[in-house]
C-alpha positions as CSV (number, residue, x, y, z in Angstrom):
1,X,0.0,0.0,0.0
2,X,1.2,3.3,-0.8
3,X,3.2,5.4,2.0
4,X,0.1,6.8,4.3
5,X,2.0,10.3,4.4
6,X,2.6,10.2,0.7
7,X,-0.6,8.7,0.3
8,X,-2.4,11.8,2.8
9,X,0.0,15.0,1.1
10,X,0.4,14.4,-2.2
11,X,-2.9,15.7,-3.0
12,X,-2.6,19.2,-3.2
13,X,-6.2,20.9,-4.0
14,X,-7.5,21.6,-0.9
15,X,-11.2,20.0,-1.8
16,X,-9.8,16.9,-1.6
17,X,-8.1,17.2,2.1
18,X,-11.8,16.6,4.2
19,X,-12.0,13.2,2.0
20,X,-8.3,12.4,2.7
21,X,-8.4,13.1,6.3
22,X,-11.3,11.6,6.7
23,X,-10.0,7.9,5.5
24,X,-6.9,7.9,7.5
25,X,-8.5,8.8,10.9
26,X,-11.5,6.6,10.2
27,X,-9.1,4.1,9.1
28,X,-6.5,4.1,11.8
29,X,-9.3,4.4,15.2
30,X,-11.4,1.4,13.7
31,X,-8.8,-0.8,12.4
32,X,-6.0,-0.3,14.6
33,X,-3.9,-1.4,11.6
34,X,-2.2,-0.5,8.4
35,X,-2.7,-3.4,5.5
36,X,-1.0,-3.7,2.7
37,X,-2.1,-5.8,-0.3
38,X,0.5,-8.2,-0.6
39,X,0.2,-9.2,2.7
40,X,-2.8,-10.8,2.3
41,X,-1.8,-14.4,1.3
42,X,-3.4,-17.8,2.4
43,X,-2.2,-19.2,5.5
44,X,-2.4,-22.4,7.2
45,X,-2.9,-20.2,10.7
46,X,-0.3,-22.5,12.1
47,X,1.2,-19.7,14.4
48,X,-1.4,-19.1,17.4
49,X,-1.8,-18.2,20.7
50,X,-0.2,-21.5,22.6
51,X,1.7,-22.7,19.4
52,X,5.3,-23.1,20.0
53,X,7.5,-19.7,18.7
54,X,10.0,-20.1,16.5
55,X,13.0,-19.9,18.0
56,X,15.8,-18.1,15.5
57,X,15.2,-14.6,14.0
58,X,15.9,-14.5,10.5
59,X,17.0,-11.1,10.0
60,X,18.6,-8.9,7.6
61,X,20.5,-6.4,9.7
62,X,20.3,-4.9,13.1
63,X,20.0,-1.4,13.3
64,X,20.1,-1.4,17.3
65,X,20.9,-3.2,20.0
66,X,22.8,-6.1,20.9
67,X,22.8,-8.8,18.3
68,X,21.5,-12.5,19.1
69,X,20.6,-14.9,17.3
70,X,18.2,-17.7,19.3
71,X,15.1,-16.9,21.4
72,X,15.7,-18.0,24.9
73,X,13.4,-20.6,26.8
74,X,12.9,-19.7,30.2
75,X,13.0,-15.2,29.0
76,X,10.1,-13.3,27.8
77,X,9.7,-11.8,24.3
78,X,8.0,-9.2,22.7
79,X,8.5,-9.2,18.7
80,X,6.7,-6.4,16.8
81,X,6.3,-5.4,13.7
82,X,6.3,-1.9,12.4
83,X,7.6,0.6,9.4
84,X,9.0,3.7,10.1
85,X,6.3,5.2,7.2
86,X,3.7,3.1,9.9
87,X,2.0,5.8,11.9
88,X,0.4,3.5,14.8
89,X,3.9,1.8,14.8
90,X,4.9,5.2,15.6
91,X,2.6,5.9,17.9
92,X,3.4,2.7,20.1
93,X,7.1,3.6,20.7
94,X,6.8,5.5,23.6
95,X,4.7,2.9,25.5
96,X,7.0,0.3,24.1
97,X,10.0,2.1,25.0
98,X,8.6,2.8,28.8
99,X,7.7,-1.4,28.9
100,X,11.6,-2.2,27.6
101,X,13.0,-0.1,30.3
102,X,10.8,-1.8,33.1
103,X,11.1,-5.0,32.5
104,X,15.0,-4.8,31.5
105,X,16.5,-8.3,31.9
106,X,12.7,-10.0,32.3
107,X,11.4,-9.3,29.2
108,X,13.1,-8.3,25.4
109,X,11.2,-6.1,23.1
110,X,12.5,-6.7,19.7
111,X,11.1,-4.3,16.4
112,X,11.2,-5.5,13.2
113,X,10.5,-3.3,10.3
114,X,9.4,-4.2,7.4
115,X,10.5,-1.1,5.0
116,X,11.9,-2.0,1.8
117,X,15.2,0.4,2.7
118,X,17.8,-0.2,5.4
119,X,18.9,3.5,5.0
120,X,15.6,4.7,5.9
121,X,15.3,2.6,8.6
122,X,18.8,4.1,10.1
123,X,18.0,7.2,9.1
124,X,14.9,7.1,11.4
125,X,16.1,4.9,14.3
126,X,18.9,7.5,14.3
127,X,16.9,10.3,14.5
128,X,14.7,9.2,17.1
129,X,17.6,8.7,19.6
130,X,16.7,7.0,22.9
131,X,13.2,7.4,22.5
132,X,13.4,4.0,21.1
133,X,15.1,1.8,23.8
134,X,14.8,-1.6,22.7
135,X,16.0,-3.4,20.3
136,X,15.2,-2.7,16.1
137,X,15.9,-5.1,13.6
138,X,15.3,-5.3,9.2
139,X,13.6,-8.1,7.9
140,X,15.5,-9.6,5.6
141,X,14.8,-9.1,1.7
142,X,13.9,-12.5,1.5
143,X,11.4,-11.4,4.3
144,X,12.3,-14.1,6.6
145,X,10.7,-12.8,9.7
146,X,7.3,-12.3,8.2
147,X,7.5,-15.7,6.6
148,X,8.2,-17.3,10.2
149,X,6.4,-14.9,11.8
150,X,3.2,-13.0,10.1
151,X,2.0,-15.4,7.2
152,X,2.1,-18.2,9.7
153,X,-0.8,-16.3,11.9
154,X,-2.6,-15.2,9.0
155,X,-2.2,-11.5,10.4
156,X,-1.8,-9.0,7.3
157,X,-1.7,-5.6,9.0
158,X,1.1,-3.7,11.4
159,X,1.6,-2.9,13.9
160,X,1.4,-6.1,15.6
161,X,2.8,-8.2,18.1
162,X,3.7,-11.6,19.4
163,X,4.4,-12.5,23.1
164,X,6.5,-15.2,23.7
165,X,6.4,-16.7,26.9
166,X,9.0,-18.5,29.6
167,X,7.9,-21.8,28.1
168,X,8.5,-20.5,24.1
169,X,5.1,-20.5,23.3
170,X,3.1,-17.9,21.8
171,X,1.0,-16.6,24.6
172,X,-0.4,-13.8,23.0
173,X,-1.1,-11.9,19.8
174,X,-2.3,-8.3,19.1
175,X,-1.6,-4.3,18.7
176,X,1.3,-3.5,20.7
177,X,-0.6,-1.0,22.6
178,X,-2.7,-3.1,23.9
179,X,0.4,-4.5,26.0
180,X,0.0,-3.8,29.8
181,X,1.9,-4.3,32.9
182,X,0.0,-6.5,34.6
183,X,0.3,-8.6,31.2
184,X,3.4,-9.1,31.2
185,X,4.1,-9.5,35.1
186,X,1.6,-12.4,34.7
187,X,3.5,-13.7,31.7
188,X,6.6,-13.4,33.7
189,X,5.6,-14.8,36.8
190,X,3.7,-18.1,34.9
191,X,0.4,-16.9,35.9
192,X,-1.3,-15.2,32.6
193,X,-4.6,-17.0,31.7
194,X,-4.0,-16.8,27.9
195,X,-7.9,-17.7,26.7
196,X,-9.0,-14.8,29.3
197,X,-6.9,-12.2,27.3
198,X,-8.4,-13.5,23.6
199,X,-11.7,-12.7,25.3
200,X,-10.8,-9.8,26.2
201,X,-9.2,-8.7,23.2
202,X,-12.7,-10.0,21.5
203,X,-15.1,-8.3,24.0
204,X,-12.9,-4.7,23.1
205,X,-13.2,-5.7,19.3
206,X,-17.2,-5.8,20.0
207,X,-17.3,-2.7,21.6
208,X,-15.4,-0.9,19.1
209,X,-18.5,-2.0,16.6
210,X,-20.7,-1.1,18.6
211,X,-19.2,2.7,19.1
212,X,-18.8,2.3,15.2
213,X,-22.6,1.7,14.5
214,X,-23.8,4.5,17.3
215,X,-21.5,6.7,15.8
216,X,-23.5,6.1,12.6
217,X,-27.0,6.2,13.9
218,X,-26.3,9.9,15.4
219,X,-26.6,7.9,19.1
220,X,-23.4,9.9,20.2
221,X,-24.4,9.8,24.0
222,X,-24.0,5.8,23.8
223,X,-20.8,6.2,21.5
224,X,-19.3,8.2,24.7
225,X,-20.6,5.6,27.4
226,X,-18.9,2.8,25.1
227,X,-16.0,4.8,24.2
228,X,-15.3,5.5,27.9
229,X,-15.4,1.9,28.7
230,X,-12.3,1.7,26.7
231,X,-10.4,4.5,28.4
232,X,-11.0,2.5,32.0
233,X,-9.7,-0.3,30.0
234,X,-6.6,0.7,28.8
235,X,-5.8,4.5,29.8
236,X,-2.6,4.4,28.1
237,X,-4.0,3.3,24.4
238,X,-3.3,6.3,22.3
239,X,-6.1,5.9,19.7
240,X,-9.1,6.0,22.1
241,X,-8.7,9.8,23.1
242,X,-8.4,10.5,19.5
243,X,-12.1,8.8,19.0
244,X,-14.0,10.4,21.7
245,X,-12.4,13.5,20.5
246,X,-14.4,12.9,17.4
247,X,-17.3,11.9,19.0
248,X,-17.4,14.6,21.3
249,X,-17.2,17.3,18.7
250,X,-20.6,16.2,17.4
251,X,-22.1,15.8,20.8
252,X,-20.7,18.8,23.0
253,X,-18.5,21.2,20.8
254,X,-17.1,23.2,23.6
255,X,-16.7,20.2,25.8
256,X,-14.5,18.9,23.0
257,X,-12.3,21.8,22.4
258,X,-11.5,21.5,26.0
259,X,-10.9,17.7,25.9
260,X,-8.5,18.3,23.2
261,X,-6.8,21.2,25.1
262,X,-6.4,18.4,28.4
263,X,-4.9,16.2,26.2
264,X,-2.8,19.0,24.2
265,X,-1.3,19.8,28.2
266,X,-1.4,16.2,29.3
267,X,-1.4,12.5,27.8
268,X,-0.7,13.8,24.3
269,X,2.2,16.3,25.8
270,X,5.0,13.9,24.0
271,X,3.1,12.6,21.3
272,X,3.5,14.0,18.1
273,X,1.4,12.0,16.0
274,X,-1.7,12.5,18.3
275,X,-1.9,15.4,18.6
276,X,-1.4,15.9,14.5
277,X,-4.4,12.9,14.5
278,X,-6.4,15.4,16.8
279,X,-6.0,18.4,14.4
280,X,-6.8,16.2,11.1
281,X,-9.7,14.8,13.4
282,X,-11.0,18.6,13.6
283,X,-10.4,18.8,9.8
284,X,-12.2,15.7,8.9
285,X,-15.5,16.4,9.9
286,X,-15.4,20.4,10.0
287,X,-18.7,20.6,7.6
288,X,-20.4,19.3,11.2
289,X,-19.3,21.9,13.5
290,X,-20.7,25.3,14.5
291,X,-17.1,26.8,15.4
292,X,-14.5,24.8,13.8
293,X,-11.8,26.1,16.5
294,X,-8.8,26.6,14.4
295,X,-7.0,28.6,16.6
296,X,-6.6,25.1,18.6
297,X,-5.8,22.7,15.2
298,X,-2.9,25.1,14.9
299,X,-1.8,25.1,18.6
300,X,-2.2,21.2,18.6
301,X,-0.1,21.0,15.2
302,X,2.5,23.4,16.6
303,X,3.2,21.3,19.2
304,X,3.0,18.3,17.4
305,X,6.1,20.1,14.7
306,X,8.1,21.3,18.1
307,X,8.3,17.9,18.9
308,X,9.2,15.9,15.5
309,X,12.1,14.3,14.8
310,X,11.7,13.1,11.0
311,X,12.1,15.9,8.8
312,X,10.1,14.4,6.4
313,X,6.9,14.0,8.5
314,X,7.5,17.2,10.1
315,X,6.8,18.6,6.4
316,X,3.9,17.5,6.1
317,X,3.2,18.7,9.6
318,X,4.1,22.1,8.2
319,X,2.1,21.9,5.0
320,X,-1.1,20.8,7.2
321,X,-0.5,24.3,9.2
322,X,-0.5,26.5,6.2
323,X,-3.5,24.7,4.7
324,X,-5.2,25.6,7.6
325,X,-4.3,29.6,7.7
326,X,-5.3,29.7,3.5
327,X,-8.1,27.8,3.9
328,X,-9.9,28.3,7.1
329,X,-8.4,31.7,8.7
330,X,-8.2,33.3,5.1
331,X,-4.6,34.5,5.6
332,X,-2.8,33.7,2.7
333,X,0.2,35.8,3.7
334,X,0.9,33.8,6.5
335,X,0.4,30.6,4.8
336,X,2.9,31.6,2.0
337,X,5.2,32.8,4.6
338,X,4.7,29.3,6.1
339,X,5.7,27.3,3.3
340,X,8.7,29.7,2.5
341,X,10.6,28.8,5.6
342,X,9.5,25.0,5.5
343,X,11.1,24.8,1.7
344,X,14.1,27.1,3.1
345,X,14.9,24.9,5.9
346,X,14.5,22.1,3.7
347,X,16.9,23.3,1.5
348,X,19.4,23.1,4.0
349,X,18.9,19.4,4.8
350,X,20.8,18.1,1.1
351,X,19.0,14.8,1.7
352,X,17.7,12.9,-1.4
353,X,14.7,11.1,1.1
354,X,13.0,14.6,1.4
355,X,12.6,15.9,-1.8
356,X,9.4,14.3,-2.9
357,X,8.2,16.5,0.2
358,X,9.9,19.6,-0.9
359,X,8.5,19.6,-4.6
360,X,5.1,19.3,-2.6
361,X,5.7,22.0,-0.7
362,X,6.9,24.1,-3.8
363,X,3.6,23.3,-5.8
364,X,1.4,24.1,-2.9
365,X,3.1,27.2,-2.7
366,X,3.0,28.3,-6.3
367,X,-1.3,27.4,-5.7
368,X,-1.1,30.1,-2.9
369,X,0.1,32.4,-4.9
370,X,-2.2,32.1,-7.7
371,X,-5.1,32.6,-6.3
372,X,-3.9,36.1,-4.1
């Protein structure tokens, strides 16, 4: 499937931005996944929860961390698969990162990503510094991992992960995100009651349909009831916020605005890709509101730039902002103005990976100026 950045930004007209927005925030709170066509393959589903793991990693390179080659019986595992263009994978390294450094010498997070180029991949694990602390490794271009790992499970979106426990079983499969503490203290200890976790996992899947159907049916006060059920659940989970955020802007506006503002100040403080799903949330369904509050999509997408760390996302970021001041707060000088020192400091950068960006930049720009 096509890059979801390039995918989102590469469109340029403005009319189609609701539409775009629209699909990726729809598509990333209900799925929880990203899919990719070639994925989907037949599969004997021979890799489930209680199946033994397999036990060597067949990958290409590792990018960090210290290299082994065997799993370990009797040591916990978490392998997950990502991309660096993957923005749920992005999304789930802080709580990933915060798990590796607790359970340090009980439990080994390992990511794999799946990109197609080992520069990219170093170019981002490098950028992101210690905010990743565990382990990253490429698949191989053979694609070894997925073909011991995903095919074997039938799964055919990422992120996702497998537990493996003390005994080198599979103990448990799903978004990383979903991965608490008391999990994997259980897991540790020998105590985790893997067919009570699958029903878990199915009652959340059933409750996310139903908040998908009231949604629908304009029954937003029962969307929030169910929504909320999934906050108590897993207060951590990044996505959840990001729904009742949408809900609540067609139930209580104002009350909305203010959520967002909480979570601007709070759990989305150090998250950049929330709070820029926040301000595309606001976007997406702007024909609905009475007073689209723009002044708080650009605070939330200022914050969201400040703390970026891939020059190429933090673009796109940029470009987002000076949509907004053409489009919605009719200031076409400051949008230019935008754009003018996004392409400037891009300039700087003499990297081949963000040019696609910069000649996006460049045509939006020469649009702007058009139509003064």
């Amino acid at each position: 499937m096509q890059d979801i950045e390039e995918f989102y930004f590469t469109r340029f007209a403005y009319k189609h931005m609701k539409s775009l927005v629209t699909a990726i925030v729809v598509f990333l709170n209900y799925s929880f996944s990203i899919v990719t066509a070639e994925e989907w393959k037949d599969s004997v589903n021979s890799l489930q929860v209680g199946a033994r793991a397999p036990m060597q990693l067949k990958v290409e390179q590792w990018i960090r961390g210290e290299p082994f080659e065997n799993l370990n019986r009797g040591h916990v595992y978490v392998i997950e698969f990502g991309a660096t263009w993957c923005g749920p994978c992005r999304a789930a390294i802080p709580h990933l990162s915060e798990l590796a450094k607790k359970y340090s010498g009980k439990a080994t997070i390992v990511s794999v990503y799946t990109d197609k180029s080992v520069a990219a991949v170093e170019s981002f694990i490098q950028r992101m510094g210690d905010r990743i602390a565990y382990p990253v490794v490429m698949d191989n271009h053979k694609m070894g991992m997925q073909k011991t790992w995903m095919e074997p499970s039938g799964l055919g979106g990422i992120p996702n992960a497998f537990i493996v426990g003390p005994e080198a079983t599979v103990v448990w499969i799903g978004h990383p995100i979903d991965i608490t503490d008391d999990m994997l203290d259980q897991i540790i200890n020998g105590t985790f009651d893997s067919r009570q976790a699958t029903a878990k996992q199915e009652k959340k899947r059933q409750v996310v349909a139903e908040i998908r159907v009231a949604e629908k049916m304009g029954d937003f006060e029962r969307a929030l009831k169910l929504i909320n059920q999934l906050v108590v659940g897993n207060p951590k989970n990044p996505y959840t916020p990001v729904d009742k955020f949408r809900i609540l802007l067609q139930y209580d506006e104002s009350e909305a605005y203010a959520y967002a503002g909480r979570l601007l100040y709070g759990q989305f403080s150090e998250s950049e890709s929330q709070l820029f799903y926040l301000a595309t949330t606001l976007t997406s369904i702007k024909d609905k509101l009475e007073k689209p509050d723009w002044n708080l999509a650009i605070n939330l997408v200022n914050k969201a730039i400040s703390l970026c760390k891939d020059d190429k996302t933090m673009s796109y970021m940029v470009k987002y902002k000076a949509d907004v001041y053409f489009l919605e707060k009719n200031d076409a000088k400051m949008a230019i103005e935008i754009l003018e020192n996004e392409i400037q400091r891009l300039n700087t950068l003499h990297s081949n990976e963000i040019q696609d960006v910069k000649q996006a930049l460049i045509g939006q720009l020469k649009v702007y100026k058009q139509e003064l």
